[in-house]
N, C-alpha and C positions, 0 to 999 in steps of 0.2 A: 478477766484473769481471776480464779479461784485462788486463794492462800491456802498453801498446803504446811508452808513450813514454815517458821523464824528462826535465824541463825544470829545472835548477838556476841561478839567475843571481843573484849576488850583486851588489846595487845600491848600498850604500852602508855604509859601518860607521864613521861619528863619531861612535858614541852612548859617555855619559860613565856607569862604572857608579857607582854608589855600595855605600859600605862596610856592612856593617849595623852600627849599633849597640845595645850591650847596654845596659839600660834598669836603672840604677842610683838609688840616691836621690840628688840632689843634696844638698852639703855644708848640713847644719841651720844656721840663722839664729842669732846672738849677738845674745841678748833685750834686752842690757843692762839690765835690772831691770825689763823691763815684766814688769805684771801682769794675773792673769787680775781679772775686772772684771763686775761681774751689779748692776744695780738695786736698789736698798736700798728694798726696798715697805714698811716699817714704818709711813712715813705716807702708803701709797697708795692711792688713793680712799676716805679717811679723810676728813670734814669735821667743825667746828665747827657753824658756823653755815650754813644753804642752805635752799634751797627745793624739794621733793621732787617732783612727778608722775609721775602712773601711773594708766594703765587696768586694769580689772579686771574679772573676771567670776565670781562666784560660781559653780559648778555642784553643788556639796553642802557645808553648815554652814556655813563664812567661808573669807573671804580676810584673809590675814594680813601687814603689813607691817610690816620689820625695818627699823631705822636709830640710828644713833650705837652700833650693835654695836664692844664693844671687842673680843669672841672671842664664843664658840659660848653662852658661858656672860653675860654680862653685855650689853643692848641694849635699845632700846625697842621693845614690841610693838603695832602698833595695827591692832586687831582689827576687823571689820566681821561679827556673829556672827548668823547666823539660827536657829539650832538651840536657844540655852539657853532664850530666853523663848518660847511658843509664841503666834504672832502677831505678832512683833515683831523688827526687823531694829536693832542695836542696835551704836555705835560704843565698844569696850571698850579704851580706853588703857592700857596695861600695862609697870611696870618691870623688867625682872629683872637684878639684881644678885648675882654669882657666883651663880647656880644657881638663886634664887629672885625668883620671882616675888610682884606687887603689883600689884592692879586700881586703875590712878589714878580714874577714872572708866567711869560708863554711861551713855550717852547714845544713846537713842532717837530715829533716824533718820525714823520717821514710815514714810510710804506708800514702798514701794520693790520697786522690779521685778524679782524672783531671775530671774537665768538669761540678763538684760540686761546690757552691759558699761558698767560707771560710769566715773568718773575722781575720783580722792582725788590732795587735795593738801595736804601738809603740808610747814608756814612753822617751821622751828627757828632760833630767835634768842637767845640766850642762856640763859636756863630757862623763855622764853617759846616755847608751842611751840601752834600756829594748826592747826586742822586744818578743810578743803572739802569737802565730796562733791558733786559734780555744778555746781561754782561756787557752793555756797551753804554758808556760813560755819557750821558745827555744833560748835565746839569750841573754845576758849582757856583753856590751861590753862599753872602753873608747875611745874617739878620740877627739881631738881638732880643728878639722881642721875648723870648720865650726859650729859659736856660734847661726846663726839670720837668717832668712830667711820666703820666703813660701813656699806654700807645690803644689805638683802635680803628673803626671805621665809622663810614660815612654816608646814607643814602640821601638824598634832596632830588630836585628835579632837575635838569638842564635843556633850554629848548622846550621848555613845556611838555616833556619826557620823563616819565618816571625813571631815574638809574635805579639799575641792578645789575649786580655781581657778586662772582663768590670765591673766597677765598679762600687758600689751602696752605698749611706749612708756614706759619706764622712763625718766625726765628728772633730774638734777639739775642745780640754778644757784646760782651765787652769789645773795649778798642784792640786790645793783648786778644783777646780772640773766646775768651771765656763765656761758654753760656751760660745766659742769665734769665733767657726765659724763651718754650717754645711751646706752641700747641697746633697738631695738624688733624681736627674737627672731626677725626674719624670718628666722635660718636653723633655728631651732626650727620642731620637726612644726606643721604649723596656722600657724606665722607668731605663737604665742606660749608665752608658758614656763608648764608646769604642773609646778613645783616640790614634790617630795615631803620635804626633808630639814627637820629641826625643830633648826636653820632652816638656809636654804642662803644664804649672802653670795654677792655678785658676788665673782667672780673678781679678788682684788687682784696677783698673779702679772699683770702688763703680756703681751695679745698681742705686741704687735710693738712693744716700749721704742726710744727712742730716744738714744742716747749720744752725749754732743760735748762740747769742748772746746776752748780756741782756743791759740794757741801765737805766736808772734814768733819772725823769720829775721832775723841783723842783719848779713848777707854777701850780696854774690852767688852765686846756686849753679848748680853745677856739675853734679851729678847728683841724686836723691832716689831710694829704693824702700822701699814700705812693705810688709810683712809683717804678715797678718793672718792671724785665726782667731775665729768666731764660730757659736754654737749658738742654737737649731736650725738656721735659715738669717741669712747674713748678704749686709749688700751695705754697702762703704766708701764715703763723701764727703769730698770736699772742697773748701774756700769755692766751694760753691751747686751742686756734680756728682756722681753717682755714675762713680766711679774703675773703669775698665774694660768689659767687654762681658759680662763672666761673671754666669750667672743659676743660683738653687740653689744657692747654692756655701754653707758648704762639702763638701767630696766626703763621701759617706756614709761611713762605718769604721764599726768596734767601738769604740766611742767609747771605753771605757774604758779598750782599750789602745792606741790610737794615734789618733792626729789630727791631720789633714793642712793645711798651709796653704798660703796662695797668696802671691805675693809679684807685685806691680805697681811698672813702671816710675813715678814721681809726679812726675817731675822737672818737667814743664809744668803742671802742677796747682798747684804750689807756688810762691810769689813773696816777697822780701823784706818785712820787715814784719810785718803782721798775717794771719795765716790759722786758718784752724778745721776741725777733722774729726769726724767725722760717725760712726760705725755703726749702723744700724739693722738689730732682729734681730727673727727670725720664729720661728714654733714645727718646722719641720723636721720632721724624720722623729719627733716627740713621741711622749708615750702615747696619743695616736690610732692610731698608726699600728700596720700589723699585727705582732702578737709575733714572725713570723717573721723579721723583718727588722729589722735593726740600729737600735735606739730609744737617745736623748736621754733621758732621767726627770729629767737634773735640770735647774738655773736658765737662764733665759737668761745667755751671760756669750760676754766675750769678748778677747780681748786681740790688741794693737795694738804694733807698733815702725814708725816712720819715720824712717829715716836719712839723711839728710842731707849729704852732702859738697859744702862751698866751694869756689867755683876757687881758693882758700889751699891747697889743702888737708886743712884739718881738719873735724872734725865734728861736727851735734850731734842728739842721739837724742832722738825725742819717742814719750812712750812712755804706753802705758794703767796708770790707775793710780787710787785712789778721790778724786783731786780731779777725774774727769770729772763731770758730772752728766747723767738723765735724766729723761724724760716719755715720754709719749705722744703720738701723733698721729693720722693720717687712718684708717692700718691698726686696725679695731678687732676684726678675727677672721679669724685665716688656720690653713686646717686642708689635709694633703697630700691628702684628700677629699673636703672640704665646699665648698672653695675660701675665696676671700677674699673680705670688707668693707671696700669703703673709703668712710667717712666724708668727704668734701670739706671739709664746711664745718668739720670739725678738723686743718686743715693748718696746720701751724705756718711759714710762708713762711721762707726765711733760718731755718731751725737748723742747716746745714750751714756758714754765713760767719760771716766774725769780723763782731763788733760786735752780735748780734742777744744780744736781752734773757730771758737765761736766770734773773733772780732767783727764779720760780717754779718752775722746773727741783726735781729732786729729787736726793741725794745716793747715787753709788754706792758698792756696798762691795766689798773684795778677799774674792777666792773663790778654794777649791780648784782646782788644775788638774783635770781631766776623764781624764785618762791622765799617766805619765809621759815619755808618746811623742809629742812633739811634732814633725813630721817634715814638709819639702814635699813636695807636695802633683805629683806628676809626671807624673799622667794628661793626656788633653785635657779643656779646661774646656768644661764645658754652656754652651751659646749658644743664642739666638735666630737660627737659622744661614736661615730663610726665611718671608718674610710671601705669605700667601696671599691674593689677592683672592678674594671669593665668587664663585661659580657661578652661584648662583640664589638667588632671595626671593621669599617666600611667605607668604601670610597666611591660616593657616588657620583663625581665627576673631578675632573683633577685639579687637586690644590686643596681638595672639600673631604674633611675625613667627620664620619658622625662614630662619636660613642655613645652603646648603649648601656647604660649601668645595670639596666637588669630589674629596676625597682626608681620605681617614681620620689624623691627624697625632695628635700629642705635643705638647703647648704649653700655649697660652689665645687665646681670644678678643681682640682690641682694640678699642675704643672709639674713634673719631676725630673732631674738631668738633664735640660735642654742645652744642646750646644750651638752656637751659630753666631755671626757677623754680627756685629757694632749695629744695632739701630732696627735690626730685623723687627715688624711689627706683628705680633700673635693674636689672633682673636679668636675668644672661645664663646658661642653664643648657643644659650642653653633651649629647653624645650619639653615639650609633654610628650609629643607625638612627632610623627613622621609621614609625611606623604605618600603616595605611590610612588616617585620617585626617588626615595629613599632619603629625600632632604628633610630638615627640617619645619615639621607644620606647627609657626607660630601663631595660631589665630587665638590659643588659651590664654597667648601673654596679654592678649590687647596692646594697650599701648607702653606695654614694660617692654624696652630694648636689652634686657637681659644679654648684657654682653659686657665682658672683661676681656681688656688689651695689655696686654704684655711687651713689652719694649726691651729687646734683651741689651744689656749692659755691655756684649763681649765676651764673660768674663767667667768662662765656661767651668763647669757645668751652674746653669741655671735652672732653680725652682720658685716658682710663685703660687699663691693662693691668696684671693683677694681679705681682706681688714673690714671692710666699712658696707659690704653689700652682701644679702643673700637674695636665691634664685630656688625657685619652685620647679623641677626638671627630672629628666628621666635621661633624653638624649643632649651630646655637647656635643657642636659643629667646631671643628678647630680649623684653623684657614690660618696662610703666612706661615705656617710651621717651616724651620730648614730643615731638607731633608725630608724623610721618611718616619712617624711614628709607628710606635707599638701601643700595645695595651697596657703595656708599663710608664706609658709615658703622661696617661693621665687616671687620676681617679677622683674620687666622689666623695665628697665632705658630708658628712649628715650632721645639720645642725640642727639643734633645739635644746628644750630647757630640759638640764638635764634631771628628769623626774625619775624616782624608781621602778623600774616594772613589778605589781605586784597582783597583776590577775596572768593564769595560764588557761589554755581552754586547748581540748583535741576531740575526735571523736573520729571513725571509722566513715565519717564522710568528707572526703577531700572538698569538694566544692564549698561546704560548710566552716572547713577551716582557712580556705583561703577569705573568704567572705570576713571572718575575723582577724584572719593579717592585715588585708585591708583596710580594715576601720582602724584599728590600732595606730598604721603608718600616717593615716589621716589625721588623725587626734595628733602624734607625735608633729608631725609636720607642721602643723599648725597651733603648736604651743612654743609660743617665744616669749619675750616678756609679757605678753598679753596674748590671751586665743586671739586667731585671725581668723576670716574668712579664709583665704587659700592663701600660700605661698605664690603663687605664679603671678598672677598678674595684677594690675597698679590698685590694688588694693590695701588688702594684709593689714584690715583694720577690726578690732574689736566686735564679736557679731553674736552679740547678746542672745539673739533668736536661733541661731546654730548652737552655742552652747547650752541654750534651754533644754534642746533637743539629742542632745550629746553628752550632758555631763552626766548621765546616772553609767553608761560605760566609762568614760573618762575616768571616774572616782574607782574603778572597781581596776580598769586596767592598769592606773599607775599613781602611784600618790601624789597628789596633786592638791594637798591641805593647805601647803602655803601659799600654792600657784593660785589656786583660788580666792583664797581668805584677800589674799595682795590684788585681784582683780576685781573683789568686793569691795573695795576701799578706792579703787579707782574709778567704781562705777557701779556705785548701791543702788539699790531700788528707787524707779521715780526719773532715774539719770539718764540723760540720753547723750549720744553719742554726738562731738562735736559737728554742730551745724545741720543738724538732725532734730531740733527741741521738741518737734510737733509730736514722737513719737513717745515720748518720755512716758506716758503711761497706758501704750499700748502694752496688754499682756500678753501677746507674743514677741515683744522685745521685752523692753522693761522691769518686765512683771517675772521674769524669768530670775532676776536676782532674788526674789523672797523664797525659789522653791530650790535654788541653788543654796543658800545659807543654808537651810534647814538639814541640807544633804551634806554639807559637810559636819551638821552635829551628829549625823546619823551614821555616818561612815566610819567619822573618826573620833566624836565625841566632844568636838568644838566646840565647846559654850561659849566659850570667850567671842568668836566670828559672833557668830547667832547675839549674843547678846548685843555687841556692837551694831547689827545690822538691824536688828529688832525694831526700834523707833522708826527706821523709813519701811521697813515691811508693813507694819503699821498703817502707814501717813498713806502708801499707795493705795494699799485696799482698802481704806475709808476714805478716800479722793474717788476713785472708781464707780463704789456705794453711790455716793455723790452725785457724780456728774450724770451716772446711768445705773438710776432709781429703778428703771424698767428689770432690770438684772442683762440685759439682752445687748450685747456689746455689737455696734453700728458696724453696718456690712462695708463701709467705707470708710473705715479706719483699722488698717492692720493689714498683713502679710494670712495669717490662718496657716491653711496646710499646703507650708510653701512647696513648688516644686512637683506638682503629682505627676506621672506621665500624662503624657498629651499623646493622645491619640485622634487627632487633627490629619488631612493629607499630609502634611509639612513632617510627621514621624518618620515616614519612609521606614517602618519596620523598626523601627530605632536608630537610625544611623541620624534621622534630624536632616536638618538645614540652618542654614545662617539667618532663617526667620522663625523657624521654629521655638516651640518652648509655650509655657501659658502657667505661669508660674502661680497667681492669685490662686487662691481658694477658700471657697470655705470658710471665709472670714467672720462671719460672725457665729457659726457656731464653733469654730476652734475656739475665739477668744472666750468666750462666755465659758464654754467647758475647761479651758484657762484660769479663768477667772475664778473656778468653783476651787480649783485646784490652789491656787494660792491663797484663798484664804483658809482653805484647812489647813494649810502651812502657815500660816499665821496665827490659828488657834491651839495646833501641837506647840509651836514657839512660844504662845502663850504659859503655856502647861510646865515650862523650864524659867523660863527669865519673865513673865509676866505677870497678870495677876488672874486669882475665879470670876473675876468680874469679865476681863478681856477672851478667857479662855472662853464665858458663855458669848458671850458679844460675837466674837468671830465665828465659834460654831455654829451662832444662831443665824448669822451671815451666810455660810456655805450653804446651811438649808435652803436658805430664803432664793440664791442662784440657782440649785439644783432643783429646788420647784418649780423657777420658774425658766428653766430652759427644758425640762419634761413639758412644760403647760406650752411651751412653744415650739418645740423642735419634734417631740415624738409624734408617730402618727395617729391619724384617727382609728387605725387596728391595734394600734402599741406595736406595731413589728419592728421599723426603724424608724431611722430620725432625718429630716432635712433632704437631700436630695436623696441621698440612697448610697451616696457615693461610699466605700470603704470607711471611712476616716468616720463617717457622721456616726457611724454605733461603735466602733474601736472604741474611739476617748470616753465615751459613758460606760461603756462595759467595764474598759480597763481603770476609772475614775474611783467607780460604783457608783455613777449617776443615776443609772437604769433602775425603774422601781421595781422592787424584788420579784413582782408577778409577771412581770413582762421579761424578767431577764432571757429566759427559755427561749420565746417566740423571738426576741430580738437577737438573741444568737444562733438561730437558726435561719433569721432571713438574711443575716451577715455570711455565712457560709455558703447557702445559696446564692450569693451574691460573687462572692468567691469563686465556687466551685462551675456555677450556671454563665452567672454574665461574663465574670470576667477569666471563665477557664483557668483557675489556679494560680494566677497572678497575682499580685500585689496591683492595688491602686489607689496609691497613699502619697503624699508629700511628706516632711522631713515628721511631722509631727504624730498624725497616722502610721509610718516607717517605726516610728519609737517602739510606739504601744501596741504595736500589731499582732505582736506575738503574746502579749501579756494578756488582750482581750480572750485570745481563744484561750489560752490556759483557762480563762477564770471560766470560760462556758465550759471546759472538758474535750476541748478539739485542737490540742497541740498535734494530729495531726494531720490537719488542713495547715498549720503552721510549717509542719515542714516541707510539705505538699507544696507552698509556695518558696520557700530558700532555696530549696530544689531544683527549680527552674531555671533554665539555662539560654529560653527565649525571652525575647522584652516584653514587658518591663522587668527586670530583674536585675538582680547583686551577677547572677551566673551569667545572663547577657553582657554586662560590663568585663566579667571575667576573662568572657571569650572573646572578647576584643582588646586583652591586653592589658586590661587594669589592674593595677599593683596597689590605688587608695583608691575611696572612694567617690565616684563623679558630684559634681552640684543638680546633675539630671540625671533623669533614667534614661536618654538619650546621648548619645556620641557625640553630635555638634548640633547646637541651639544658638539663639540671639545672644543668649549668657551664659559660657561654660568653660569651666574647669574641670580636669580629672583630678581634683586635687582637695575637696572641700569634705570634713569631717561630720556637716549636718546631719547623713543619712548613717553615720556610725554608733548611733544613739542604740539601736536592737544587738548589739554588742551584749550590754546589760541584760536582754531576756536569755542570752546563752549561759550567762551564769547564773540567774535567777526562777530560773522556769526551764530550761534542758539539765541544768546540774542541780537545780533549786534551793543555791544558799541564798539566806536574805536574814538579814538582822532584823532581830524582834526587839533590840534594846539600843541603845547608842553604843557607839566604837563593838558591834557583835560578841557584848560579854556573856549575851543570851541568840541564838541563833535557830533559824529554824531550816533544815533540810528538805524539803519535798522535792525531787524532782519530778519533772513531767516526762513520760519516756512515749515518745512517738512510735509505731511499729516497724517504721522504716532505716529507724537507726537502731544500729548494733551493741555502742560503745559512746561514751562522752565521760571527758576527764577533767575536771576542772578544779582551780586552788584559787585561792585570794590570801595574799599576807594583810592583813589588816591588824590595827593595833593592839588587837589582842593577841594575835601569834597567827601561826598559818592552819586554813582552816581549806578542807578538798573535799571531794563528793567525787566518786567514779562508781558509774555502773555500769554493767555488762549484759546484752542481753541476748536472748539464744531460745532457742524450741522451749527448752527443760524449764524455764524462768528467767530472773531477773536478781542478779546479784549487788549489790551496793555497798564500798566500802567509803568510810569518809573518817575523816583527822579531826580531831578538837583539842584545841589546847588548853593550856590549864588554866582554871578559873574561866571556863567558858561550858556554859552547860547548852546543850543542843537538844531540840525539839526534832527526830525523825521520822519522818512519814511516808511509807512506801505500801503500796498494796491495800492503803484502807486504817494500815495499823501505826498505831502511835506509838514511838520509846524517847522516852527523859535518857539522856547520857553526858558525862563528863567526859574530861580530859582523856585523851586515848585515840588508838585504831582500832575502828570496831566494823564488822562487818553485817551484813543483814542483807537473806537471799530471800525471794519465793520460789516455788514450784507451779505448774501451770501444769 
């Protein structure tokens, strides 16, 4: 392109910048003596006297039911046994007290149907104890052995017979008729529970307890904020509200040594007088959840301060402490994979207001604190940040309604209006995909049951949304519905944390802009209190090496200063993920926290992060030096460029198999090109918070890698590196590993590698995927870059496209041994569309100095791009056409810009200024 013209015209410059700020804990909360505070289950679902039901089903020797169990060791057994007498199906009542057992009676049940589900009911009323089978009255007997307990089962052998059976519709009630407790296994396999332990109790540990307490104000006030903290998950009330908008809270940690709280304004919550507060707590990140990722194991518990200030003045602290008391209620199972149950017709109305009648309530007790780090809590809080209506409804067979929301999300399903009978059960079970026949294809959840049950009250019109679980989904299978729904009758929760949007990006090619919806929804979807791997299935655990590979879009698309400073504290450099320690300094996991700090100094101007993180940035890359002298990081330690396509038979064009997949790569030349990369990031970090001595030290370190991974990996022509593969001259081109005489030759046999081997495709793993576009920029061939985004056969962004993807996949494949549509790793080339198609990129920290170049491909027309960054809002849009190439871009004030288009260079401030060529 010849430059015929320059056009500069500075249009306006009132823009206000802003300062960055560094991201500090706020000053810790004065407790005033609250306490930590857990449910005292000593007498929890323990009864006297009740009336028991249950279905049951023999399938080998008996079914066995436990009740007024006082422990493992002392309870009653009543046996329903088909094995001891032959012919005969016989009801064997049984005591066991400390350890041993006593056959109260045997009573011969008569004609009876093995393999048929019955129903036993048994009447305990003081040492009178009534026993039913099938409504017909087989047994009244006296015993004392055993006044108080709970109830369970029983498997043992009989006849030298393993028993097994399963039961359904587990009922207790009061003697007056009141229920006091029921569970019918519908999230058990089969819809009921085939219990193996001798014997197994119900679960006396409360899902989701409920805590409260009433208090009196005898001023007018002035201000209130309450300051809480609650395990697993908690959510504050008070008289008749849930306090706030925040959902999951609170923030995931290492619970043991730190734990973060949230603190809410309460002050209109609160009124003179009588008022009462509320905590209800869920199981959280529990022992369900995956070992890798930061687990809760012990009580539920929680503690509470609310502070109060008079317009007097003065104040007064109501605070958690064991005269609260708790129960149970609607919530009768919330699991972060299973999802939730909620029971309706166990809604306790008013436990949140003063006045409502807690004398059945149960007593809590003070518990150990969980860390001695109690700290706030300074990230953004998860929200239900947008409701989706559905798409479409469908009925693909009857009873089975699937909605499609249209867009793959983070959240839960809602319920809205439902009217229908006493006890009606709902079940909404979520999903990525869909079959051919139109069902639900759960094979992305693995082993997450992704499903929420609803129990309607009555008590019309009813709406539910579940508290304690989120689900990674697109479609929700609704079953048990009464009646007929609409598309009004459910929609789509999108949860995550709720961070700012502050990159936009467009351009005259649609497939190019969905590619960056995409990644965006990915990144969102997968920011809760900690990045996860995916939303969908039982994972949703911290994935250091997907964020390595994601965070440079991540920081551009939404601000994300505290979300990361707060998961740099959770897991600095060196750190490995629970039960994972072997990998603590691989630099594709790891090692990914020294070049993540650095980026939040560079984005937003964080010294304070950097500084804090500085010492293990540090420790890693002089451990590494260390242990591998050679500079060449072992081909059997690490991930490298995870994910590449597989072009294997098992691809099938990209559709995959349930064996496909070949995820390793690369592994020692990514890590090592890794490795080069973090310690230049530890000599810039030097250059701010360190000293000239550490600044030469680490540069003189990056050389020493990048020598010696040329002196190993490049070939004997200099063309490329290692096998050949994409990814092996990407990371060195886009590093500037490549020694400046070879650059040429080695971007040229990377294009023909491109354009020759692999026909214009991509064929990169997560890490490769990054840099892929920033390699060719730096040779001059943005576009073979677009050449491949373009592409709409696999391996490609557009192939995923065309098959319906709303984020982006864990593979460049449909279905593999391991897959998600839902994993943010390959949303990392997000970052070259604002830094090489629209070509902002900061030359200084927080962009007080910025430099413009875009790359403009021939094949695109138009790209429009902005980022609010702390210095104010800063855009690039160019237009191109036969005549030239027009470019207008924003700068704000106090922010001087370096623009470069056509060859030529202009210094400009604050303003809109435009600059064309001619061709």
């Amino acid at each position: 392109m010849r430059v015929r013209r320059w056009i500069a015209v500075a249009l306006a410059a009132a823009l206000v910048a802003v300062s960055p700020v560094p991201m500090a804990e706020a000053a810790a909360a004065d407790w005033q003596g609250a306490q930590w505070i857990s449910p005292d289950t000593a007498d929890s679902k323990t009864w006297d006297d009740f009336v028991l039901d249950v279905d049951f089903t023999i399938e080998a020797a008996a079914a066995s039911v436990v009740f007024r169990a006082k422990d493992t060791g002392s309870f009653y057994l009543w046996q329903i046994n088909a094995a001891l007498t032959p012919g005969k199906v016989l009801l064997r009542p049984h005591a066991k007290v400390d350890g041993r057992f006593s056959t109260l009676a045997e009573i011969d049940l008569g004609p009876f149907d093995l393999g048929a589900r019955h129903h036993l009911k048994v009447r305990a009323e003081g040492a009178t104890i009534t026993t039913w089978i099938d409504g017909t009255q087989v047994s009244q007997l006296t015993d004392t052995a055993l006044s108080k307990g709970t109830v369970g089962f029983r498997s043992s052998t009989s006849g030298g017979v393993q028993e097994r059976a399963a039961y359904d519709n587990l009922a207790i009630h009061s003697l007056a008729g009141d229920e006091l407790y029921r569970d019918s296994y519908d999230t058990e396999p089969g819809g009921q529970l085939e219990p193996t332990g001798d014997p197994t109790l119900i679960q006396r540990e409360p899902d989701a307890p409920m805590l409260r307490r009433e208090f009196a104000l005898g001023k007018p006030i002035a201000s209130a904020r309450a300051d809480v903290y609650g395990l697993g998950f908690y959510e504050l009330h008070l008289n008749g509200n849930k306090v706030g908008d925040h959902v999951l809270t609170p923030a995931s940690s290492q619970y043991g040594e730190r734990n973060l709280y949230d603190s809410y304004d309460v002050t209109a919550a609160l009124r003179r007088g009588a008022n009462a507060v509320g905590v209800w707590l869920g199981n959280g990140y529990g022992a369900n959840y995956n070992p890798y990722g930061f687990r809760w194991l012990g009580p539920k518990q929680a503690i509470v301060l609310i502070d109060v200030t008079y317009t007097d003045g003065t104040h007064q602290a109501i605070t958690s402490d064991p005269s609260w008391k708790w129960s149970t209620g609607a919530i009768v199972g919330n699991d972060i994979y299973g999802g939730e149950k909620y029971d309706a017709r166990l809604n306790q109305p008013g436990w949140d207001k003063p006045g409502f009648d807690d004398s059945r309530w149960l007593p809590t007790k003070a518990v150990a604190a969980p860390s001695p780090n109690l700290s706030p809590n300074t990230m953004p809080a998860i929200r239900v940040v947008q409701t989706l209506r559905p798409a479409k409804l469908t009925q693909p067979k009857p009873g089975v309604y699937i909605y499609d929301l249209g867009q793959n999300i983070a959240g839960w399903p809602r319920l809205s209006s439902v009217r229908g009978p006493r006890g009606t059960t709902i079940k909404l079970r979520t999903a990525e995909e869909l079959g051919k026949d139109g069902l639900l294809d759960t094979f992305t959840n693995r082993n997450a049951a992704a499903t929420d049950t609803y129990i309607l009250s009555g008590q019309s019109p009813e709406t539910y949304e579940p508290r304690f679980t989120y689900h990674g989904f697109r479609y929700v299978e609704l079953t048990g519905y009464p009646g007929r729904p609409t598309l009004d009758t459910l929609q789509g929760r999108v949860v995550h944390a709720d961070v700012e949007s502050t990159g936009s990006f467009d351009s005259d090619n649609e497939l190019l802009n969905q590619i960056w919806r995409n990644n965006r929804w990915s990144i969102l979807n997968n920011s809760m209190s900690l990045p996860t791997d995916t939303p969908v299935r039982d994972e949703r655990t911290p994935p250091t090496m997907d964020v390595q590979a994601y965070r440079d879009a991540a920081v551009r698309e939404f601000g994300m200063n505290s979300f990361y400073a707060k998961y740099l504290r959770d897991l600095p450099p060196g750190t490995a993920l629970p039960s994972d320690a072997a990998k603590a300094q691989y630099p594709d996991m790891a090692g990914g926290q020294i070049s993540l700090a650095w980026t939040l100094y560079e984005q937003y101007g964080d010294r304070a992060t950097l500084a804090e993180t500085y010492p293990k940035m540090k420790a890693f890359v002089d451990r590494n030096a260390t242990d591998v002298p050679s500079h060449i990081w072992p081909a059997d330690q690490g991930f490298g460029d995870w994910c590449p396509p597989d072009h294997g038979p098992e691809a099938n064009d990209g559709m995959g198999s349930p064996s496909a997949g070949d995820c390793f790569s690369e592994v020692s030349l990514v890590n090592t090109a890794l490795s080069y990369q973090q310690a230049v990031d530890v000599a810039k970090a030097a250059q701010v918070v360190g000293t000239a001595t550490e600044v030469s030290h680490y540069t003189e370190l990056a050389d020493s890698i990048r020598q010696a991974f040329n002196e190993h990996f490049l070939s004997a022509d200099g063309t490329t590196y290692g096998s050949g593969r994409q990814t092996t001259s990407v990371l060195p081109l886009a590093f500037g590993m490549v020694p400046a005489a070879n650059v040429k030759a080695v971007g040229e046999q990377l294009v023909a590698t491109i354009l020759s081997k692999d026909k214009g495709h991509l064929d990169t793993g997560i890490f490769g995927t990054r840099y892929l576009v920033d390699a060719l920029a730096k040779i001059g061939r943005i576009d073979v870059a677009m050449t491949i985004l373009d592409q709409r056969t696999y391996p490609s962004f557009g192939f995923e496209i065309a098959h319906g993807a709303t984020t982006s996949w864990e593979q460049w494949l449909y279905s593999s041994g391991m897959e998600t549509h839902d994993h943010a790793m390959f949303a990392g080339i997000n970052a070259s569309l604002y830094t090489e198609f629209a070509g902002i990129k900061p030359s200084s920290p927080g962009y007080r100095t910025v430099t413009i170049a875009p790359q403009i491909p021939p094949r695109l027309g138009t790209v429009s791009a902005s980022l609010e960054t702390v210095s104010g809002r800063i855009a690039s849009r160019w237009t191109q056409t036969a005549a030239g190439i027009r470019l207008a871009v924003t700068i704000p004030a106090g922010v001087t810009a370096t623009v470069v288009l056509g060859g030529i260079t202009h210094t400009v401030g604050a303003g809109h200024w435009t600059f064309s060529t001619k061709t």
